[in-house]
Backbone bond lengths (Angstrom), bond angles and torsions (degrees), N, CA, C in turn:
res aa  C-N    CA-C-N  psi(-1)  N-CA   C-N-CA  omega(-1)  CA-C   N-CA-C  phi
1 X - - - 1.452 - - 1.534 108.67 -
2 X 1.337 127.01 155.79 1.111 141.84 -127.78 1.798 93.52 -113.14
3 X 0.688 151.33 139.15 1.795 143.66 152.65 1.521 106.68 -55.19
4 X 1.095 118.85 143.34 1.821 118.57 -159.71 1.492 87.45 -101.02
5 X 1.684 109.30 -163.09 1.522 109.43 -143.91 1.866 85.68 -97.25
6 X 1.728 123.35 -27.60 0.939 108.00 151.22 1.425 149.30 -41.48
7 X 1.234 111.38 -37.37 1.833 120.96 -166.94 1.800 88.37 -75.45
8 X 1.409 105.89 -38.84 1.923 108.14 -167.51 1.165 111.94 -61.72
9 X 1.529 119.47 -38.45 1.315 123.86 -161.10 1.954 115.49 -128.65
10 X 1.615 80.31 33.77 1.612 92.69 -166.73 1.263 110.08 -72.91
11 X 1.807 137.46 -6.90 1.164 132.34 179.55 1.598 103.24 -87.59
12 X 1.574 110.82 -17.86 1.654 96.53 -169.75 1.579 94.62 -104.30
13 X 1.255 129.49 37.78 1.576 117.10 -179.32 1.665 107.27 -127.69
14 X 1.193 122.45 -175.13 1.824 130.91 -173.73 1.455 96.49 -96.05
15 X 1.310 130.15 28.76 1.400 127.96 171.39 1.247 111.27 -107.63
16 X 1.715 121.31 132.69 1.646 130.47 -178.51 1.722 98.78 -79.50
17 X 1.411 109.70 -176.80 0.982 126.23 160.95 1.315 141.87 -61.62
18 X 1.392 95.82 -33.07 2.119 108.12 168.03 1.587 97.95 -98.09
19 X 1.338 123.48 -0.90 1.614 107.33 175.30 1.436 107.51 -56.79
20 X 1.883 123.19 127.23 1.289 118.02 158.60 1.461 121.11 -96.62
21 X 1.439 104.53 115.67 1.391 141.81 174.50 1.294 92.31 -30.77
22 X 1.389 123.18 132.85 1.389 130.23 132.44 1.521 131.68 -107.07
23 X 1.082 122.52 101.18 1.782 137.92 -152.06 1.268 87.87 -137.02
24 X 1.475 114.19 152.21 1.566 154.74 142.65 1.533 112.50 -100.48
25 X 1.466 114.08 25.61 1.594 113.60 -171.87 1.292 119.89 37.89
26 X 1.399 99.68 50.08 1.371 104.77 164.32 1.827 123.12 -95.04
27 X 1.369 100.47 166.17 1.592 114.43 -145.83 1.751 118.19 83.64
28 X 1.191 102.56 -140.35 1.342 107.38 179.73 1.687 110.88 42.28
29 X 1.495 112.10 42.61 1.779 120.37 -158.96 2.224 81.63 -101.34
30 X 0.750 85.71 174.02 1.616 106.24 -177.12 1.598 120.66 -72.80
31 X 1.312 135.94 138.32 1.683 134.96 159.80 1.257 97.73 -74.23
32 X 1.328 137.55 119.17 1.275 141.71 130.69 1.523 133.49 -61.81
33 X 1.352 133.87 95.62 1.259 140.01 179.02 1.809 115.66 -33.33
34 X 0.957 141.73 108.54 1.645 126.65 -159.13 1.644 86.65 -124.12
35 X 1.651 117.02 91.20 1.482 114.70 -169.15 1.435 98.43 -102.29
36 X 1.726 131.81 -32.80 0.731 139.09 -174.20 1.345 99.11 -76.68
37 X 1.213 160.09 -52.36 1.569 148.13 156.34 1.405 125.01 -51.75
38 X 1.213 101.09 -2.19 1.793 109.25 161.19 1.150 118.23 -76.81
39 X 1.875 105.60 -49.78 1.873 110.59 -176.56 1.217 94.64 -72.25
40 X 2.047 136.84 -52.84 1.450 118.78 176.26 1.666 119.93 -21.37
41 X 1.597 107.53 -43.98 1.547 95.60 -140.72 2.090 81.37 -92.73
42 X 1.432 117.39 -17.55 1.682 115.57 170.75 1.903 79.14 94.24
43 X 1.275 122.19 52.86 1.319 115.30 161.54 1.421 123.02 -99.68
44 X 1.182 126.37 171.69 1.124 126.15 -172.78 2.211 96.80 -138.64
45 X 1.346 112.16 38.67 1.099 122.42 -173.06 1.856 106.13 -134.72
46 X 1.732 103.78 167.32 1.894 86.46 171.94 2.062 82.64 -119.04
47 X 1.314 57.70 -179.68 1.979 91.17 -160.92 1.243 101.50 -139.43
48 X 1.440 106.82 118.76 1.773 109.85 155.65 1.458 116.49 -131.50
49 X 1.076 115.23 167.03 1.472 143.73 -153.17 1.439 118.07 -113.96
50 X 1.410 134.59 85.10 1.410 109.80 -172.30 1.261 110.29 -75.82
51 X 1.710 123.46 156.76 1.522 121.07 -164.14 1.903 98.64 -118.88
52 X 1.874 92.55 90.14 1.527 87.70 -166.81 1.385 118.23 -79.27
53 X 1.499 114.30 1.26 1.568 120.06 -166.35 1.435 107.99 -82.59
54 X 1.859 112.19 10.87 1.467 108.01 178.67 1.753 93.53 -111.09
55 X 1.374 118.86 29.88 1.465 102.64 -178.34 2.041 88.37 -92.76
56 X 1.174 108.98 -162.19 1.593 109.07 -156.23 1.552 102.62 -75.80
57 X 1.413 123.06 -31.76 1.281 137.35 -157.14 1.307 96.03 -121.30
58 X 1.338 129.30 33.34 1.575 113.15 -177.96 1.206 128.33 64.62
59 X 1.608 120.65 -30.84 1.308 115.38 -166.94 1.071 123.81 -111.71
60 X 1.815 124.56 171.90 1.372 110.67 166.64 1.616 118.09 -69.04
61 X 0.990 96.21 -47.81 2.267 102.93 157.18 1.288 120.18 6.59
62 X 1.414 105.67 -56.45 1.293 120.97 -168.67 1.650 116.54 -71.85
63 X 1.584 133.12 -16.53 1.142 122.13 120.35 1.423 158.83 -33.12
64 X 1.134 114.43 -46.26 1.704 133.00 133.03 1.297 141.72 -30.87
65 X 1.319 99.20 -66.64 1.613 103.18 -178.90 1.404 119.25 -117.89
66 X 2.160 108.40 35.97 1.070 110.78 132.57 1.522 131.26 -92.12
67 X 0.924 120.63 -0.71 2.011 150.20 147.80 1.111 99.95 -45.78
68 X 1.758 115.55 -78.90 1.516 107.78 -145.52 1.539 91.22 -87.41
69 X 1.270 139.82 4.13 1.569 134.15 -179.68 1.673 96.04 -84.98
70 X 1.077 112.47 -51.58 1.718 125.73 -179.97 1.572 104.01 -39.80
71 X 1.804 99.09 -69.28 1.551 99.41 -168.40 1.569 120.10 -68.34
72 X 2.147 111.55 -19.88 1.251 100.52 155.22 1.161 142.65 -65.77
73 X 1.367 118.47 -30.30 2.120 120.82 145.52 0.948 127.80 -72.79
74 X 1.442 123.44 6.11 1.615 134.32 144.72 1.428 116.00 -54.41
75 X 1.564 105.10 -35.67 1.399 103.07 -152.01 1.916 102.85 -131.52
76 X 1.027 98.68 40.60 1.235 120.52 171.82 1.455 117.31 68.97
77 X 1.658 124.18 27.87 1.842 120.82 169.52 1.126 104.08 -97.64
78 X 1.472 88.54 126.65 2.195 108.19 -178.63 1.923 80.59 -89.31
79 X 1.489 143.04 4.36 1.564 93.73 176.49 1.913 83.36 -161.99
80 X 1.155 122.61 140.57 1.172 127.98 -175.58 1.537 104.23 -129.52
81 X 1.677 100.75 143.33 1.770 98.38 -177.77 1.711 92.00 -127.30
82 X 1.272 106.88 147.94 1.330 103.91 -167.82 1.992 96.85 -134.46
83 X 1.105 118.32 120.88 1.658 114.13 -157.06 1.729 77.67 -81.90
84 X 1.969 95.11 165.03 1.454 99.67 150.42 1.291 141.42 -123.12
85 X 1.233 148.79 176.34 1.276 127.15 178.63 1.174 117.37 -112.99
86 X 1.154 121.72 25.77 1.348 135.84 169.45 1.321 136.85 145.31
């Protein structure tokens, strides 16, 4: 299993040192090369694509509100509801 987007970027976030992480190893999703939308657009640059539909839940989301799920059992919530948008 993968270190989630917390453990990677744990020096630039509101998490201490005894904070326990709650992750599904999410992030860590793929660069996709997008060469054929480079010549579309007549660039002379590269382009990639992150492929977020491999994070646990499909979404990009799942960066996010493994943070605010963390800092809510940081801070004492036994149950979190998270709406969706579709």
């Amino acid at each position: 299993m993968t270190k989630g987007v917390i453990e990677t970027y744990r020096n630039f976030l509101p998490v201490g040192p005894s904070t326990e992480i709650i992750s599904l190893s999410e992030g860590n999703t793929p660069l996709i090369p997008a060469e054929r939308l480079v010549g579309k657009l007549g660039g002379n640059f590269e382009l990639f694509l992150k492929f977020e539909g491999l994070n646990p839940t499909g979404s990009f989301k799942d960066r996010g509100m493994c943070l605010a799920v963390t800092k809510a059992v940081e801070n004492g919530a036994k149950v979190v509801v998270c709406a969706s948008t579709g």
